[in-house]
C-alpha positions in Angstrom: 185.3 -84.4 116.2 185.1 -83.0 112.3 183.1 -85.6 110.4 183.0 -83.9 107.4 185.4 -85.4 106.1 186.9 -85.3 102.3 188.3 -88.6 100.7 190.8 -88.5 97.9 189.4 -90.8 95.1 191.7 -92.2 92.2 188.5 -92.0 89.8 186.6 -88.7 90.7 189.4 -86.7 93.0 187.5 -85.3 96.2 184.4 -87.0 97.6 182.7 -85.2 100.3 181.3 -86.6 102.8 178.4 -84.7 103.2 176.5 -85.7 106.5 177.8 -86.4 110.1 175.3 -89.9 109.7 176.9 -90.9 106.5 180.4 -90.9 108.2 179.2 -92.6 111.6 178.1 -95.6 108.8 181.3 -95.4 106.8 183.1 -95.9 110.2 181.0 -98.9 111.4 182.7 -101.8 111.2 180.0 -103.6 108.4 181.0 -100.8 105.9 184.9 -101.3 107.3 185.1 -104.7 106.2 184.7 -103.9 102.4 188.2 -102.6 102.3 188.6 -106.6 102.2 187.0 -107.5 99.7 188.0 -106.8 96.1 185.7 -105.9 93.4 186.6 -107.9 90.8 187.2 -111.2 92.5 190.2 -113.3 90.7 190.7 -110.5 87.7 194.5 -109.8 89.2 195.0 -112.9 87.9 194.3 -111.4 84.4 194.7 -107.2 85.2 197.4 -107.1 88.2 196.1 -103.6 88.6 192.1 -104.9 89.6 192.8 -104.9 93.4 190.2 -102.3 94.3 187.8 -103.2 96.6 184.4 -102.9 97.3 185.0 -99.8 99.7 186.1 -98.3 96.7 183.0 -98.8 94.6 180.4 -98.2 97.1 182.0 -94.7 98.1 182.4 -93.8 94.5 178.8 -94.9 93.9 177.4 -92.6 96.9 179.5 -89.7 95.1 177.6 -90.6 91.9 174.2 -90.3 93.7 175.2 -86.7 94.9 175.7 -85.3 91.9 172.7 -87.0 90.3 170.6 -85.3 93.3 172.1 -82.3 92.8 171.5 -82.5 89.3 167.6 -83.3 89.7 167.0 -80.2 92.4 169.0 -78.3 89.6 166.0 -78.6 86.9 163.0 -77.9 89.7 162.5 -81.2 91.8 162.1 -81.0 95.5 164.1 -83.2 97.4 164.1 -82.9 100.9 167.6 -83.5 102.7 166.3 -86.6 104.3 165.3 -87.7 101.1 168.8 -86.5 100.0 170.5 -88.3 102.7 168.9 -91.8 102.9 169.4 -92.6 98.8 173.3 -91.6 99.3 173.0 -94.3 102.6 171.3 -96.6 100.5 173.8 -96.9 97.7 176.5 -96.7 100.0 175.4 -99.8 101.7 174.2 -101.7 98.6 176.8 -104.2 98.3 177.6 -104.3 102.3 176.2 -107.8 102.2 179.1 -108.9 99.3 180.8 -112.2 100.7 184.6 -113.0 100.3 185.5 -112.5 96.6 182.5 -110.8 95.8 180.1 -112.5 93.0 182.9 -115.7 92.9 181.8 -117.5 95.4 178.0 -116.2 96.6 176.5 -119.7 95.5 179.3 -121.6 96.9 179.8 -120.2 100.2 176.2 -119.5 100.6 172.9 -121.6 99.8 171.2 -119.7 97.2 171.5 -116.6 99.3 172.6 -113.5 96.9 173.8 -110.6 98.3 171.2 -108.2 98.2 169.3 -110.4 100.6 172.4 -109.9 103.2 172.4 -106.2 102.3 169.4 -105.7 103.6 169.7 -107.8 106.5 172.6 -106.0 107.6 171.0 -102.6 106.9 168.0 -103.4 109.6 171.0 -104.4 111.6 172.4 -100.8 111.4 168.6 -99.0 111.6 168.7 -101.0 115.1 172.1 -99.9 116.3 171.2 -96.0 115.2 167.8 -95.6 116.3 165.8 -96.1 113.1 167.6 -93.5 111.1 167.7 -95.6 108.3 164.1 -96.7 107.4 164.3 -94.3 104.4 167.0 -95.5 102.8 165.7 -99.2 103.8 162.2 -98.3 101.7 164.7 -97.0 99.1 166.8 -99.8 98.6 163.8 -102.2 99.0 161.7 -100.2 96.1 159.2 -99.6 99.0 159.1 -96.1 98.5 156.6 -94.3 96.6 159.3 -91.9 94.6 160.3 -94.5 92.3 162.9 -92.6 90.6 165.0 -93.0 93.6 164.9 -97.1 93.3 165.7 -96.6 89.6 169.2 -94.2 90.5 170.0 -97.5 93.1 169.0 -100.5 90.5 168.1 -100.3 87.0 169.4 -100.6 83.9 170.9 -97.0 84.1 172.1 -96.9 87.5 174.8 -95.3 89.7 175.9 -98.4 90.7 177.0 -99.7 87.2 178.2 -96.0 86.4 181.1 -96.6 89.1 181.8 -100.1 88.6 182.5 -99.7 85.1 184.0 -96.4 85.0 186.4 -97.6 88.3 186.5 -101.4 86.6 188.2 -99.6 83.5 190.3 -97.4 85.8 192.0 -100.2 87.5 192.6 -102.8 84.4 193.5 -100.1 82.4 190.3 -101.4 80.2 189.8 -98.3 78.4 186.9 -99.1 76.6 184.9 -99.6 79.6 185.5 -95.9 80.6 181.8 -94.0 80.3 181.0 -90.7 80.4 179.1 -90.6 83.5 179.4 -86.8 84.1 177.6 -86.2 81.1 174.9 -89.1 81.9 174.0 -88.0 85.2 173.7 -84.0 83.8 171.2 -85.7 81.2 168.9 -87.3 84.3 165.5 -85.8 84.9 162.1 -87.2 86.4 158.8 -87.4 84.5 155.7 -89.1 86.2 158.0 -90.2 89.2 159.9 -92.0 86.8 164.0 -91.3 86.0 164.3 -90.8 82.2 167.8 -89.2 80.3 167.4 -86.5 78.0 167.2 -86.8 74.5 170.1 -85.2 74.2 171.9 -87.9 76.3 170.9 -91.0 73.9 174.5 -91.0 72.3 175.8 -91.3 75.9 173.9 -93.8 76.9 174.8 -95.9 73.6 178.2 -96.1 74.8 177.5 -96.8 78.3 175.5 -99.8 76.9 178.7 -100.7 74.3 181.4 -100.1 77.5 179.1 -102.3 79.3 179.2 -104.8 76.8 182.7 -104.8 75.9 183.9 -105.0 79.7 182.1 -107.9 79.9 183.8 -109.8 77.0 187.4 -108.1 78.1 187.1 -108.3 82.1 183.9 -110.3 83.6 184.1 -113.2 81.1 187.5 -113.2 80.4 188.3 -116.4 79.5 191.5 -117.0 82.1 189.3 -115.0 84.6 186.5 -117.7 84.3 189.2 -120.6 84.7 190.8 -118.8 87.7 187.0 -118.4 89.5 186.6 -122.0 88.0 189.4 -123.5 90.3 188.4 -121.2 93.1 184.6 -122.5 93.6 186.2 -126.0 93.0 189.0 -125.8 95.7 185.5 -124.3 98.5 183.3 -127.6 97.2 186.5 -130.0 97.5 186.7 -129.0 100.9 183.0 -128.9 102.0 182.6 -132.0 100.7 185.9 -133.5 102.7 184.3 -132.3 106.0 181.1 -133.3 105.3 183.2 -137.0 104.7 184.7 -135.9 108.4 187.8 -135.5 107.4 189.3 -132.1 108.9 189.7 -129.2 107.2 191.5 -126.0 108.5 189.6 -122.9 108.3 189.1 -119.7 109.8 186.4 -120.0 112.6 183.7 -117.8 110.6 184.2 -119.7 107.2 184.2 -123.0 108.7 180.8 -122.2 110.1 179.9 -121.9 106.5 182.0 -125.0 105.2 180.1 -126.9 107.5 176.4 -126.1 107.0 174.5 -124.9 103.6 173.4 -121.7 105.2 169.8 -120.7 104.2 168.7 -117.2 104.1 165.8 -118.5 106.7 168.3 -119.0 108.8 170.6 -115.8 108.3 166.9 -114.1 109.3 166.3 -116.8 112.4 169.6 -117.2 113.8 171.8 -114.1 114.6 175.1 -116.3 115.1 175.5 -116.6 111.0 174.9 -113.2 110.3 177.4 -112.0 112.9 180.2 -114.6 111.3 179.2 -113.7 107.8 180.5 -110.3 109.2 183.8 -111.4 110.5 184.3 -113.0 107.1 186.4 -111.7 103.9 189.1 -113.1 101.1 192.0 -113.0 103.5 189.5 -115.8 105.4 189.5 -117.8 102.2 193.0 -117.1 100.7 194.5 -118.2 104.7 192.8 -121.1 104.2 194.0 -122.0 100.8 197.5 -121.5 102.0 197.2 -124.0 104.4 195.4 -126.1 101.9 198.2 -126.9 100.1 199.7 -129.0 102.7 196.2 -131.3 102.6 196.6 -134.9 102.5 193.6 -134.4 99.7 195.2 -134.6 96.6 192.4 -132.7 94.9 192.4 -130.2 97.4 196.0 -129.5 97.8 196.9 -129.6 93.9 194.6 -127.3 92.8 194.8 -125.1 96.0 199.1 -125.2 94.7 197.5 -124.1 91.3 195.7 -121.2 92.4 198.6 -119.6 94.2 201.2 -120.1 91.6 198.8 -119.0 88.7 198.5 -122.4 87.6 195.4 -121.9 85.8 193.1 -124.3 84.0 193.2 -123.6 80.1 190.4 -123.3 77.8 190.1 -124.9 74.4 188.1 -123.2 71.8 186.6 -124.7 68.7 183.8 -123.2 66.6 182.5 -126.7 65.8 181.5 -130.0 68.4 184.8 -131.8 70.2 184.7 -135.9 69.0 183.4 -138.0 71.9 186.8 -139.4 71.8 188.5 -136.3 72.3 186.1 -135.3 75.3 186.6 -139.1 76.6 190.3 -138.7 76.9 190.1 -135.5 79.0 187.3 -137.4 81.7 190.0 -140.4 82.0 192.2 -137.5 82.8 190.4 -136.3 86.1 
């Protein structure tokens, strides 16, 4: 069988994929399940076009790293194609532990358990399953390793992480100020004292990577209908957690009923394989199913704003630039 596959990205044209490994992982059913889970959460609500996924992202993000390797051995730095091969695994798993709507719901679902945690979890999973192959990349991810620069092209402030999710981000809402020129960026990289620094050269492209950055924030990430549409989602999960914990029943899929039904500690995603495997098994069509049936609740709360979500019923936001009157803020409590 040809493993060397080439995938046809919207954002970068061809990725390669450049190791018979890399594709065994991309084909494991962990990595699979992104294709479920979209990037930006709720922002179709907002952008119809933001319906990417975090497949998307994390295979864009191990193209990133490629050509930031490539341009490192370019100017003199040995990297070994181990070394090579375990950063491009490590990014490419770096948001494998993402739950059901991505960032939306990872203190709702979950007890204070953020995704990196789950990332990791799952990548000792895989070193397991293949033998060990991955205890570079783990040390990578994990900042255990003692060529720093590789941490710092995984997470830091100038990463290839938040290359691809801003220049793909922009792609998809049609955002265009968010669009960075990453090409130029990663040509700019180099290494001094183990350390990744840009080129001086490269300062005016890093100003507007910081600007895009800033700008897709206020026009994507904070939007203010996208906040009131993640609102109603985290409200419609507590509603119903709260009605089971009442014991009142509650459909769900088996996996997010497990979570519905217990504030799942990272303690016990480490001591207990059973929530880990149904953390797995879980993405949005789990929660959107659910909500569907939702509707139909005899809960008021949890049937109306379930209805709400699914017809784009959204909460609105009032903006003033000076303090509401008591009075004003009264009437809205009596309200709800």
């Amino acid at each position: 069988m040809n493993k060397r596959k080439i995938i046809n990205d919207p954002v970068y044209g061809f990725i390669n994929i450049s190791t018979e490994f890399i594709f065994d992982i991309i084909e494991h059913p962990y990595f699979q399940r992104l294709r479920r889970i979209k990037q930006l959460g709720v922002a179709e609500y907002v952008y119809p076009g933001a319906l990417h996924t975090r497949l998307h992202h994390a295979l864009g993000a191990m193209h990133l790293m490629n050509e930031a390797i490539h341009t490192l051995k370019s100017k003199g730095h040995e990297i070994s194609e181990h070394e090579a091969e375990s950063a491009r695994i490590a990014i490419l798993l770096h948001d494998v532990g993402h739950g059901p709507f991505s960032h939306v719901l990872e203190n709702t679902i979950l007890n204070k358990v953020n995704h990196e945690a789950i990332s990791l979890l799952l990548m000792k999973d895989l070193n397991l399953a293949f033998d060990g192959k991955l205890d570079l990349a783990i040390k990578m991810f994990s900042n255990q390793y003692e060529r720093k620069f590789f941490y710092q092209l995984i997470s830091s402030q100038l990463d290839v992480d938040r290359m691809d999710y801003l220049n793909r981000d922009s792609f998809f809402t049609g955002v265009r100020e968010g669009s960075i020129g990453a090409d130029r960026i990663l040509k700019m990289l180099d290494i001094v004292d183990n350390e990744l620094v840009v080129e001086q050269k490269g300062i005016y492209s890093v100003e507007n990577f910081l600007n895009a950055r800033r700008l897709m924030y206020w026009q994507v990430y904070l939007h203010k209908t996208c906040i009131c549409a993640e609102t109603m989602l985290v409200e419609i999960i507590r509603r119903a957690k709260d009605l089971i914990t009442e014991g009142k029943e509650v459909f769900a899929t088996p996996s997010l009923k497990l979570f519905l039904e217990n504030d799942v500690t990272l303690e016990q995603f480490e001591s207990d394989k059973q929530y880990l495997e149904a953390f797995t098994e879980m993405d949005d069509s789990d929660v959107m199913g659910s909500i569907k049936v939702w509707t139909k609740h005899p809960d008021k709360l949890l049937s109306g704003i379930s209805r709400m979500l699914l017809d784009r019923k959204l909460y609105k936001i009032i903006m003033s630039d000076v303090p509401f009157d008591k009075s004003h803020l009264e009437k809205f409590k009596l309200i709800c």
